[in-house]
N, C-alpha and C positions, 0 to 999 in steps of 0.2 A: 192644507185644505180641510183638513177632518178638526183641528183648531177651532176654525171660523165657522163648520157644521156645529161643531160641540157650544161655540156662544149664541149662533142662532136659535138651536135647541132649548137652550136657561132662557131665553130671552120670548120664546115663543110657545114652548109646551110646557102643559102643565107639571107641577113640581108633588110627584102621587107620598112621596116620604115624609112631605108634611102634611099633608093631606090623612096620613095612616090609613094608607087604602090596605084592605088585607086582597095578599094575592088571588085568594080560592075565591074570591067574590067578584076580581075581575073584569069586566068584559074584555071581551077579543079585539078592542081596540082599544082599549086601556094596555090589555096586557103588547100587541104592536107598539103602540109608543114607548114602552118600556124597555121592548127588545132594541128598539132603532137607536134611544139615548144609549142603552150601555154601547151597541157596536160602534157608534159615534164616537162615545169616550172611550172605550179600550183603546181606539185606534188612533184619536188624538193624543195619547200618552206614548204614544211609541215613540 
């Protein structure tokens, strides 16, 4: 399941690493999306 979240996620949210978003500048919904992709992918790596 967390797979198929993790390719909806590349396919749907923005990519902030190419972007060179710095973290301290953030917003709180930049930095949410950011938390959501890593738990996405840690857990699709298990």
């Amino acid at each position: 399941m967390f797979k198929i979240l993790a390719k909806i996620n590349h396919w749907l949210l923005p990519n902030y690493t190419k972007e060179q978003l710095d973290l301290t500048k953030a917003t709180k919904l930049q930095k949410a999306i950011i938390a959501w992709k890593y738990y996405v992918t840690t857990h699709a790596i298990d």
